[in-house]
N, CA, C and O atoms as a DFTB+ gen file, in Angstrom:
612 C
 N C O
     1  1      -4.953     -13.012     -31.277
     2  2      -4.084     -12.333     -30.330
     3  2      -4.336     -10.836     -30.413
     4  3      -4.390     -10.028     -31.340
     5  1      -4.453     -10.779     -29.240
     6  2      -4.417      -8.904     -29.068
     7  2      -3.466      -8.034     -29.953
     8  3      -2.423      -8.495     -30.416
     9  1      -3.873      -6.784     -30.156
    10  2      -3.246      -5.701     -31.111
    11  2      -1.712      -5.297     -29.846
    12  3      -2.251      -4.746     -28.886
    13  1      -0.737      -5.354     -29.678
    14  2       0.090      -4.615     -28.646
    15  2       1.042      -4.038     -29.420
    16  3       2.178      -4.133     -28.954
    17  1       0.886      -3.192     -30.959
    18  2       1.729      -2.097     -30.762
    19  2       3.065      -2.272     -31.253
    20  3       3.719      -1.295     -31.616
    21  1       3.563      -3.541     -31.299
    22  2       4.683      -3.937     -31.426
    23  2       5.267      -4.475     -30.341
    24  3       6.053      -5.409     -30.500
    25  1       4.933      -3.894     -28.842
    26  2       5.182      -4.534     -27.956
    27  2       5.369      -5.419     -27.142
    28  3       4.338      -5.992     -26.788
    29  1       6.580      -5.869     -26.563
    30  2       5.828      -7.422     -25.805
    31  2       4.946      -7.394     -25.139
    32  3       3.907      -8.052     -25.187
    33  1       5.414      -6.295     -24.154
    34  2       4.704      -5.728     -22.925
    35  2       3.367      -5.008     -23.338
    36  3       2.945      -4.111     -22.610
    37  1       2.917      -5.243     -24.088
    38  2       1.678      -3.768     -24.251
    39  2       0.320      -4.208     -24.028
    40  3      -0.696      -3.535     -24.205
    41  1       0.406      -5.504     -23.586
    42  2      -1.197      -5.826     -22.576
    43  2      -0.478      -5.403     -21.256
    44  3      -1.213      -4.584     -20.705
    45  1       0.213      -5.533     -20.803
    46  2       1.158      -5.607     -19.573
    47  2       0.841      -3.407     -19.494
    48  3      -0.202      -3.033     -18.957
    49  1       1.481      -2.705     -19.860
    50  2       1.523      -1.461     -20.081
    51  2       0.409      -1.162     -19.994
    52  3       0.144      -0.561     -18.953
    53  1      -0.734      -1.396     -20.948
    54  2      -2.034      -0.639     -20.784
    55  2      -3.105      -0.920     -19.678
    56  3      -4.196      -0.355     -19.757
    57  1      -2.805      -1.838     -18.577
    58  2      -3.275      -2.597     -17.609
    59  2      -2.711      -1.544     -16.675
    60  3      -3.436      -1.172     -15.753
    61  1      -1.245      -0.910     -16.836
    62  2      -0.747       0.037     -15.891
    63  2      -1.615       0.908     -15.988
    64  3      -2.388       1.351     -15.138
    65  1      -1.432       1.244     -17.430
    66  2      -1.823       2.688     -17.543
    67  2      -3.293       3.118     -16.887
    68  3      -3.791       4.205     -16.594
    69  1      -3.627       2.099     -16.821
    70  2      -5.291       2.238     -16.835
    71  2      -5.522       2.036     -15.224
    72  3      -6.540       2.570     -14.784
    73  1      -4.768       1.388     -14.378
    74  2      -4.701       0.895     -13.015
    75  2      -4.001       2.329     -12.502
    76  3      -4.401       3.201     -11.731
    77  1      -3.360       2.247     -12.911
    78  2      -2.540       4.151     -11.765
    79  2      -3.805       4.809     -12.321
    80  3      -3.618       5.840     -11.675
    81  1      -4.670       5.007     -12.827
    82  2      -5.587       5.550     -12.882
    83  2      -6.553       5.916     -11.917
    84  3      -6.967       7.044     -11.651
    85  1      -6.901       4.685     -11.362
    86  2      -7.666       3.986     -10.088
    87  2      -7.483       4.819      -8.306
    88  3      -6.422       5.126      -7.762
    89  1      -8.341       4.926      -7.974
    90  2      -7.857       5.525      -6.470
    91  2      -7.597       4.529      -6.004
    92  3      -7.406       4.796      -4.818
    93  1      -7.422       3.285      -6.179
    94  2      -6.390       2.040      -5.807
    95  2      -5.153       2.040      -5.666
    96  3      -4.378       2.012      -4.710
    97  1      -5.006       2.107      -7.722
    98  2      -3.746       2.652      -8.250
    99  2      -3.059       3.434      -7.774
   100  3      -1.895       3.155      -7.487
   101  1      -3.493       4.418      -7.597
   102  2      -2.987       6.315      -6.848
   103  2      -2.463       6.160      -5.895
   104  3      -1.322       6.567      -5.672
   105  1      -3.393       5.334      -4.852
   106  2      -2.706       5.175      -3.330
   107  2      -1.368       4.305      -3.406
   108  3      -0.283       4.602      -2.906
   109  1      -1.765       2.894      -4.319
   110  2      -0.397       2.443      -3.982
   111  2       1.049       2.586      -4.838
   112  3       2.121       2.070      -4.522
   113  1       0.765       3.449      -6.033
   114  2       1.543       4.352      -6.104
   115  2       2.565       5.450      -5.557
   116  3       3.767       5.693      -5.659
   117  1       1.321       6.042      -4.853
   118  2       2.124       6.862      -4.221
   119  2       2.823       6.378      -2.850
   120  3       3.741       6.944      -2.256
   121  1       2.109       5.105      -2.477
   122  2       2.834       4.850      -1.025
   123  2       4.429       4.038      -1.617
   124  3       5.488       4.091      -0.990
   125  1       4.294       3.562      -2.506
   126  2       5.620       3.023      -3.705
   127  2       6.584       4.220      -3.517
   128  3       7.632       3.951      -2.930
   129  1       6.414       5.400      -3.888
   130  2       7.166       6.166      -4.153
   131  2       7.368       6.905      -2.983
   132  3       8.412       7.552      -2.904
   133  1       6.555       6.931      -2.046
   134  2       6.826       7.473      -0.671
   135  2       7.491       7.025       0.340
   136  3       7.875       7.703       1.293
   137  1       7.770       5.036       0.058
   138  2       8.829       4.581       0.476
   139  2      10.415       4.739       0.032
   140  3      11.428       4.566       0.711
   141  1      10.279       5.099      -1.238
   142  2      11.102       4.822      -1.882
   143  2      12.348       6.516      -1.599
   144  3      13.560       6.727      -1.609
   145  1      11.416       7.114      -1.442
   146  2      12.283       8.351      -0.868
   147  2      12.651       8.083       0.671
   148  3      13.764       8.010       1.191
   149  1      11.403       7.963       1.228
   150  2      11.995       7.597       2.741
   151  2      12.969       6.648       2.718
   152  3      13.238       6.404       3.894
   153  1      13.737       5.885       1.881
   154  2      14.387       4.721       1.698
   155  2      15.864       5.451       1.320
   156  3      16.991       5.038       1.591
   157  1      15.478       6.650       0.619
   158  2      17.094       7.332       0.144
   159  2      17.116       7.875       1.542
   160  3      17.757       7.126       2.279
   161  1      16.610       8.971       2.175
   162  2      16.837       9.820       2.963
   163  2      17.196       8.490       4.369
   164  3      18.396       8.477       4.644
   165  1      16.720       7.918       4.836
   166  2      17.079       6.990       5.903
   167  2      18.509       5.895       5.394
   168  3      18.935       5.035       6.165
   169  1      19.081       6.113       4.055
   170  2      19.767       5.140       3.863
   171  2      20.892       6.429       3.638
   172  3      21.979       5.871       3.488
   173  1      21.073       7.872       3.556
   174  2      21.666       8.558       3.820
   175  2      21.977       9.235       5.377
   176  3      22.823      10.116       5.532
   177  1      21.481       8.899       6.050
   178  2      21.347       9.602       7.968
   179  2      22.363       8.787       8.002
   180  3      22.900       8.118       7.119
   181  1      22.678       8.981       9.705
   182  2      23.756       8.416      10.423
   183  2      23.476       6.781      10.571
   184  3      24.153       5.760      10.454
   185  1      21.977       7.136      10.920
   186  2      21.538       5.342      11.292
   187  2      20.404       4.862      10.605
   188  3      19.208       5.013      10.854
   189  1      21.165       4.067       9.410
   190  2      20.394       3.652       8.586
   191  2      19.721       2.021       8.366
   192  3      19.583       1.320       7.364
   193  1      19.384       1.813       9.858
   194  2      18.059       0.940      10.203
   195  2      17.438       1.184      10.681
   196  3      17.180       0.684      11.776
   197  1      16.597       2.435       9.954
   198  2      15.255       2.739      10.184
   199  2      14.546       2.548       8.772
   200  3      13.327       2.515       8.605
   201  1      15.769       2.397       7.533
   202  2      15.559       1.928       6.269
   203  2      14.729       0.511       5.904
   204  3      13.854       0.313       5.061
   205  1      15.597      -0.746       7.255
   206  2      13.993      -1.994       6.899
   207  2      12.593      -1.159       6.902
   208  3      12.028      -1.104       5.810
   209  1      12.155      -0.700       7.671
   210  2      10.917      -0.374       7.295
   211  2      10.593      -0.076       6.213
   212  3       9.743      -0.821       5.726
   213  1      11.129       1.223       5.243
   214  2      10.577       1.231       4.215
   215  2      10.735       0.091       2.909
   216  3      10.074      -0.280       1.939
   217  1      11.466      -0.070       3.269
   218  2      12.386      -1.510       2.680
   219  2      10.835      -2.562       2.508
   220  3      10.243      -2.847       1.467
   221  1      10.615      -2.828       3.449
   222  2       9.633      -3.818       4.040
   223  2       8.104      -3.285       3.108
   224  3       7.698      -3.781       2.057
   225  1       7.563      -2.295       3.788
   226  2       6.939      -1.531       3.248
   227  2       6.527      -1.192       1.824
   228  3       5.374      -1.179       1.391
   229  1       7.679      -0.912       1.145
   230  2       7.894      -1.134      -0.604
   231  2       7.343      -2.008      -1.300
   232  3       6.561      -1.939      -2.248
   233  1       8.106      -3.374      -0.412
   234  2       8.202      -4.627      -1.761
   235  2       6.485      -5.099      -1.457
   236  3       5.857      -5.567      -2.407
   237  1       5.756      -4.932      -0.011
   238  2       4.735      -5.064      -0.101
   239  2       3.518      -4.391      -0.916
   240  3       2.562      -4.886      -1.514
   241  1       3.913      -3.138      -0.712
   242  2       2.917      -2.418      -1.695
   243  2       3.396      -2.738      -3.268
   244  3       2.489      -2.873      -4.089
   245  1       4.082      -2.802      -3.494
   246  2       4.409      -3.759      -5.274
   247  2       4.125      -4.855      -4.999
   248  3       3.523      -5.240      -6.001
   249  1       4.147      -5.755      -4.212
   250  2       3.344      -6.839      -4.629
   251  2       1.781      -6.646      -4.892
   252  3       1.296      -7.014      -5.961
   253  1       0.917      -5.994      -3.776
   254  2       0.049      -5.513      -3.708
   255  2      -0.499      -5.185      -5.125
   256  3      -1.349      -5.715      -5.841
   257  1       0.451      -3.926      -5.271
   258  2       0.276      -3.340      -6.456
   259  2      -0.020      -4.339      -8.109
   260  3      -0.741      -4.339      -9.106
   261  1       0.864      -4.923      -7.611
   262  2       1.201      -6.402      -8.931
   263  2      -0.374      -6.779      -9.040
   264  3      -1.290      -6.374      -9.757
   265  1      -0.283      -7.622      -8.127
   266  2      -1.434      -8.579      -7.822
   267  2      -3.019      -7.711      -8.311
   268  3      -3.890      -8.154      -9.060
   269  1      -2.994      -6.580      -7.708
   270  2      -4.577      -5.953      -8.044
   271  2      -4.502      -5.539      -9.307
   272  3      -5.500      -5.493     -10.025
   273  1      -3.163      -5.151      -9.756
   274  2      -3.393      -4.941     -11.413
   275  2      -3.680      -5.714     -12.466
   276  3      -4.632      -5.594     -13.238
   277  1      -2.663      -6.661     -12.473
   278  2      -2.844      -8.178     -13.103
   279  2      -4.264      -8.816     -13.078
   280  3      -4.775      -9.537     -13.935
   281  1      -4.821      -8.350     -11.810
   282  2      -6.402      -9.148     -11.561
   283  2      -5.787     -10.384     -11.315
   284  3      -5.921     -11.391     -12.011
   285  1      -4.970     -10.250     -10.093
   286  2      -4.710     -12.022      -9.709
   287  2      -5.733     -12.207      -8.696
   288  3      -6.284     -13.305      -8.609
   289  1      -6.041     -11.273      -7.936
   290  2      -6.829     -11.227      -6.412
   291  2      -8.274     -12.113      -7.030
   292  3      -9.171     -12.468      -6.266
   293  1      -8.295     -12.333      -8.253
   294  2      -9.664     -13.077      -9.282
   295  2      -9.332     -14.370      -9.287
   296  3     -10.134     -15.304      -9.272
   297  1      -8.131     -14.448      -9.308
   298  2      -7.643     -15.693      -9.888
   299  2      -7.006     -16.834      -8.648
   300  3      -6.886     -18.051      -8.786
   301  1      -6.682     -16.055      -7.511
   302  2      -5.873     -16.933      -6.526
   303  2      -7.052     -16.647      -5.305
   304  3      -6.829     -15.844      -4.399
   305  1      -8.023     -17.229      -5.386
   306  2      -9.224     -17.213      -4.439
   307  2      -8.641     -17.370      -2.738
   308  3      -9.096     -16.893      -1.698
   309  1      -7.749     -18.027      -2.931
   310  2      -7.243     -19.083      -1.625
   311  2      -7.325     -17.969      -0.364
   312  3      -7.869     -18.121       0.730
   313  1      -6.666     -16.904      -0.841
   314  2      -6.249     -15.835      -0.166
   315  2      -7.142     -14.244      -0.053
   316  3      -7.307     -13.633      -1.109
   317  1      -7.452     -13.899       0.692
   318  2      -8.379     -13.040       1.047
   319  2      -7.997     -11.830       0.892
   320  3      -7.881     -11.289       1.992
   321  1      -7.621     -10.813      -0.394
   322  2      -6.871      -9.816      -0.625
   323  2      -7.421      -8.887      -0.316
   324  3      -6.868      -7.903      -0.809
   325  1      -8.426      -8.591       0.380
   326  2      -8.830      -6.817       0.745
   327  2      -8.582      -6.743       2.232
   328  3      -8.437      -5.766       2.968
   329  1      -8.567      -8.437       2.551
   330  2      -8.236      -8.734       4.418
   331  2      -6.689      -8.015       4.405
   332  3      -6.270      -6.893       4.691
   333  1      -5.945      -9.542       3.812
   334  2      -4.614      -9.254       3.396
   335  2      -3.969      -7.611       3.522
   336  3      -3.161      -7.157       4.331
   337  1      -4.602      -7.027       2.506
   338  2      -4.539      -5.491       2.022
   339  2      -4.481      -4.698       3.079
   340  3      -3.695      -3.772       3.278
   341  1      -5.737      -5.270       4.063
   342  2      -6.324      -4.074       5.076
   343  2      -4.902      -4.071       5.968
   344  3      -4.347      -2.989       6.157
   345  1      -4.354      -5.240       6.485
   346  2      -3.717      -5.614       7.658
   347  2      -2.202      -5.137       7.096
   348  3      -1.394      -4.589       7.847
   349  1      -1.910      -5.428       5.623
   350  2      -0.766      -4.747       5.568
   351  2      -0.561      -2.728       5.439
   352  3       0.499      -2.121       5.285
   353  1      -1.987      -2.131       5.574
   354  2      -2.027      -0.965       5.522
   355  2      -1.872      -0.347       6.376
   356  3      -1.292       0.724       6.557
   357  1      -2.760      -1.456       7.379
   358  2      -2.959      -0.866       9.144
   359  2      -1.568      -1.016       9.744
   360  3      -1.227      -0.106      10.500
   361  1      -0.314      -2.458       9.443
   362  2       0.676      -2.651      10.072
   363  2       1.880      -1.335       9.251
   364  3       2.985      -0.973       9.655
   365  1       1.300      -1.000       8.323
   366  2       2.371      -0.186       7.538
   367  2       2.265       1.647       8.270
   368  3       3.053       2.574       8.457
   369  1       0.768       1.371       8.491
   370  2       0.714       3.094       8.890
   371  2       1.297       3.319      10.617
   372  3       1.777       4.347      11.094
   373  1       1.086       2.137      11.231
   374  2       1.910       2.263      12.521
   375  2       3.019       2.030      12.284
   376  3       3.739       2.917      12.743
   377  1       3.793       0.936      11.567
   378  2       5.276       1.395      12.012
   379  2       5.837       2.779      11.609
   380  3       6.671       3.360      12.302
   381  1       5.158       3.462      10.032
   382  2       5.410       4.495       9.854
   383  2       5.341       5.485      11.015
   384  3       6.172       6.118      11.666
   385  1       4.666       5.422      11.012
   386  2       4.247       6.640      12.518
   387  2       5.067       6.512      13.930
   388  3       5.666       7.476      14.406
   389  1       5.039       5.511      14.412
   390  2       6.298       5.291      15.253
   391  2       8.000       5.305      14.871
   392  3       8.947       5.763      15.509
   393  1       7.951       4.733      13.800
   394  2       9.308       5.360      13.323
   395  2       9.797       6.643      13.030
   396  3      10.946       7.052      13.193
   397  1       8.736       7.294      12.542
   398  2       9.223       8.542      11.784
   399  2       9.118       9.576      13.406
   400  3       9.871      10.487      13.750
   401  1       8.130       9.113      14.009
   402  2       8.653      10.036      15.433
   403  2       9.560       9.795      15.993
   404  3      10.204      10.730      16.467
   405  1       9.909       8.726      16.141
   406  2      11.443       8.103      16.784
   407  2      12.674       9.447      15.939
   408  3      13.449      10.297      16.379
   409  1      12.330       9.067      14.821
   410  2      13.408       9.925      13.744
   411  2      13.215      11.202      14.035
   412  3      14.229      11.896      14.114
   413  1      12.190      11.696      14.214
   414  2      12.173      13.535      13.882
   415  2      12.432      13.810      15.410
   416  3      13.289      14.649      15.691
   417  1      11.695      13.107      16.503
   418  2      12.123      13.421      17.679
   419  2      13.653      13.732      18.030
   420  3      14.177      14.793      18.369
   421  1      14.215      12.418      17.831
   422  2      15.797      11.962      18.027
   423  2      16.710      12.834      17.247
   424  3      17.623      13.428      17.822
   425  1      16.525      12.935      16.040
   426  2      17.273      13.247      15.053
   427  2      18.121      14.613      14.792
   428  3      18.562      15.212      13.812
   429  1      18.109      14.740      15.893
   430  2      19.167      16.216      15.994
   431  2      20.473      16.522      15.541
   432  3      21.482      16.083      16.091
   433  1      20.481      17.419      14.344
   434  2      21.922      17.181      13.827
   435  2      22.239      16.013      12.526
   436  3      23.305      15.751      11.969
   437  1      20.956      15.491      12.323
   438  2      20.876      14.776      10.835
   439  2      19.606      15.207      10.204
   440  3      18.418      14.977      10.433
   441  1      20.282      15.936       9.296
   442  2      18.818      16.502       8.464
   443  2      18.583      15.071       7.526
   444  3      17.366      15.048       7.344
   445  1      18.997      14.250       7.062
   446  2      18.584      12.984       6.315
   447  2      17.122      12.301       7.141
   448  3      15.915      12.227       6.911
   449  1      17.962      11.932       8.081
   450  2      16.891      11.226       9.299
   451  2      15.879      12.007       9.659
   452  3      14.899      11.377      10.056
   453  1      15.730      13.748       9.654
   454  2      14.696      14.030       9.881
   455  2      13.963      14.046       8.493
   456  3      13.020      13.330       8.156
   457  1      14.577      14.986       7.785
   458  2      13.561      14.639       6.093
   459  2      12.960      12.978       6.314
   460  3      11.751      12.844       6.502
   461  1      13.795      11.830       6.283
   462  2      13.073      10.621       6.284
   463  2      11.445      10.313       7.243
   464  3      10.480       9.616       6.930
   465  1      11.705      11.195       8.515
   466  2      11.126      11.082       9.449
   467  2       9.715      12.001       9.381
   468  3       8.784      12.034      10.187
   469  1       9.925      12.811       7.988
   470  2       9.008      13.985       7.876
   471  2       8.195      13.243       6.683
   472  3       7.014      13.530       6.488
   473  1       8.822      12.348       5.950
   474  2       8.126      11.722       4.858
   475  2       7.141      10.613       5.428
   476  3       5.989      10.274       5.153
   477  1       8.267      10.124       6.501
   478  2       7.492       8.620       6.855
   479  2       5.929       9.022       7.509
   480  3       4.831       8.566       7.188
   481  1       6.302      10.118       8.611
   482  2       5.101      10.904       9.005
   483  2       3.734      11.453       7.421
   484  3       2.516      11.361       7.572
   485  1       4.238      11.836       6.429
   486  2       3.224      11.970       5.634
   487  2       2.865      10.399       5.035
   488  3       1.666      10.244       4.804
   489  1       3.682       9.299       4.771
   490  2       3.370       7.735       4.547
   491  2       2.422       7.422       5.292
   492  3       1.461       6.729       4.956
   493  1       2.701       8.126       6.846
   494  2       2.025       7.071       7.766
   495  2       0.349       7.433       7.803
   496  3      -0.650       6.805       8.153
   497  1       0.615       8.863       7.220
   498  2      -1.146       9.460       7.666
   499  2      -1.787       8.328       5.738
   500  3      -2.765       7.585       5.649
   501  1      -1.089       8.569       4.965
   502  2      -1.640       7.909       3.816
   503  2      -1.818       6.755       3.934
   504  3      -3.008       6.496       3.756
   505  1      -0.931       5.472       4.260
   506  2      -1.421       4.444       4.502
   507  2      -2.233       3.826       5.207
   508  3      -2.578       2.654       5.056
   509  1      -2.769       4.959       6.435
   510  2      -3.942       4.876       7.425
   511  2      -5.110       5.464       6.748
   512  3      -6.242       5.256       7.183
   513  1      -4.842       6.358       5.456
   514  2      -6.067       6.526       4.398
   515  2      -6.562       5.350       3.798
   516  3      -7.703       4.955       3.560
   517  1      -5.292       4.824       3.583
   518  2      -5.474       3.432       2.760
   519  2      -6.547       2.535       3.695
   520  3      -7.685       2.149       3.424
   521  1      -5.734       2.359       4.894
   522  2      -6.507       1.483       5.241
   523  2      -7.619       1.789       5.573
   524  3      -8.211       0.767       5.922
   525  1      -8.230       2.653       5.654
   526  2      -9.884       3.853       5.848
   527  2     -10.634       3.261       4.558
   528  3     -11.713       2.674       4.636
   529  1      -9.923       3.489       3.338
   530  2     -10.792       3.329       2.071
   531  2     -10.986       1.587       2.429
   532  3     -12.141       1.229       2.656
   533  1      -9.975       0.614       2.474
   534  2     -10.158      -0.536       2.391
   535  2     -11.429      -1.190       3.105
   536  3     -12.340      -1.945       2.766
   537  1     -10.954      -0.391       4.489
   538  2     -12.154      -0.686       5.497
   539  2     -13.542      -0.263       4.679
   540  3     -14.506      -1.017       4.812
   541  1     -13.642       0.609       4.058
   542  2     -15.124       0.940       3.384
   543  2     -15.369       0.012       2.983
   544  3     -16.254      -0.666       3.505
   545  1     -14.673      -0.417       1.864
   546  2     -14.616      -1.406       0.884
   547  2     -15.424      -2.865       1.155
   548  3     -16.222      -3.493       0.459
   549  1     -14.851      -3.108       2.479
   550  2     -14.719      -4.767       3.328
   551  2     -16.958      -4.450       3.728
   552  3     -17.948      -5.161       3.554
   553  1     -16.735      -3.025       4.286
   554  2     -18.174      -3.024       4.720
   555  2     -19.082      -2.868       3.942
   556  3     -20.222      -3.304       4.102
   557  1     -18.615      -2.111       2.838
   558  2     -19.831      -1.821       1.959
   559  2     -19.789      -3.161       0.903
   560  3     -20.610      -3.008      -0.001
   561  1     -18.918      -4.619       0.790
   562  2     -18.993      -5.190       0.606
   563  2     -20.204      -6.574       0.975
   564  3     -20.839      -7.403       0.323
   565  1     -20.072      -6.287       2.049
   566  2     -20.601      -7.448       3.059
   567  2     -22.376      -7.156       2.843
   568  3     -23.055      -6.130       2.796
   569  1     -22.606      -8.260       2.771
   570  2     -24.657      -8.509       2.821
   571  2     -24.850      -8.686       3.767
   572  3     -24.404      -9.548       4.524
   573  1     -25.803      -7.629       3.966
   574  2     -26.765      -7.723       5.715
   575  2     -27.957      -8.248       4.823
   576  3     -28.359      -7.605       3.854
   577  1     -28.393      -9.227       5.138
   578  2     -29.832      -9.966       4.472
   579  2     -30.365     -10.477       5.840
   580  3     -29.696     -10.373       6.868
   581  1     -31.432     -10.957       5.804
   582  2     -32.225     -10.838       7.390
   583  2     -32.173     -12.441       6.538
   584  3     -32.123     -12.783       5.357
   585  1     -32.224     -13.273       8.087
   586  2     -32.844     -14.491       7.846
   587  2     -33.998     -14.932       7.862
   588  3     -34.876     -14.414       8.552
   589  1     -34.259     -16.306       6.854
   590  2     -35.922     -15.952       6.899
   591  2     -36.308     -16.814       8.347
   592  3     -35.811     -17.662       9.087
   593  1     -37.668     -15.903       8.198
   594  2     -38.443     -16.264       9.628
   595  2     -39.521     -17.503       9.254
   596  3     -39.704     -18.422      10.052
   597  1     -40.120     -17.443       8.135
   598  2     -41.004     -18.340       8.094
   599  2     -40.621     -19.466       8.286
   600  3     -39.549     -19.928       7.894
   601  1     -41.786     -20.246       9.152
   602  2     -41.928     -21.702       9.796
   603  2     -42.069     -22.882       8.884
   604  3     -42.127     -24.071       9.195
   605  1     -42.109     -22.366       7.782
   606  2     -42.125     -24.121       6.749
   607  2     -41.058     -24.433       6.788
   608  3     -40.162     -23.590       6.817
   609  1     -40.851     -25.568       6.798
   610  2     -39.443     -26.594       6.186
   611  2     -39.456     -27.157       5.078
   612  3     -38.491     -27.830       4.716
């Protein structure tokens, strides 16, 4: 058995430590914590259902987050996690972006809703980073190999 320190957690911990490391890590880190404010500030405004979104948003990027750290995306083949990944980045950076203009547009007279609306606007340009890097990822993944031409069978 592994050395952990005394810890229960300390394969668990150094898997973090070493994953927020990652420009993986970083991004979905920070989009974690970028919901998570847009989540106070929209759950403080007047109208606070503009909060599912980040709501929504959150628990996905921690799962996300879970899953690529753990190295489950190795282990649960079934499911196509950089597809997965891409589509929840691309659906995350538009609602951001449409919401948070809805908010900063509208929001006259609630500084909550606009702060929310000023964050979601910086979420929305990051998670459309996200999904930029992913997209690399998917292409610089993929084999262009020529098929063969020769006529033997």
């Amino acid at each position: 058995m592994a050395e952990t320190d005394g810890s229960p957690f300390g394969g668990c911990l150094e898997k973090l430590k070493l994953y927020v490391r990652t420009r993986k890590g970083t991004i979905l880190t920070a989009e974690i914590l970028l919901s998570f404010i847009i989540l106070i500030c929209y759950a403080a405004s007047m109208y606070g259902g503009y909060s599912a979104v980040a709501i929504c948003e959150m628990v996905f990027a921690i799962i996300f987050f879970i899953v690529f750290m753990m190295e489950l995306d190795k282990q649960f083949l079934v499911v196509n996690w950089l597809w997965s990944d891409l589509i929840r980045a691309v659906i995350g950076a538009a609602l951001y972006l449409i919401t948070s203009l809805i908010c900063v547009i509208g929001g006259a007279g609630d500084g909550a809703r606009i702060a929310g609306g000023v964050f979601g606007l910086v979420a929305g340009i990051l998670y459309a980073y996200d999904s930029y890097t992913i997209f690399l990822d998917i292409k610089s993944g993929r084999q262009h190999t020529a098929a063969p031409t020769d006529d033997t069978v």
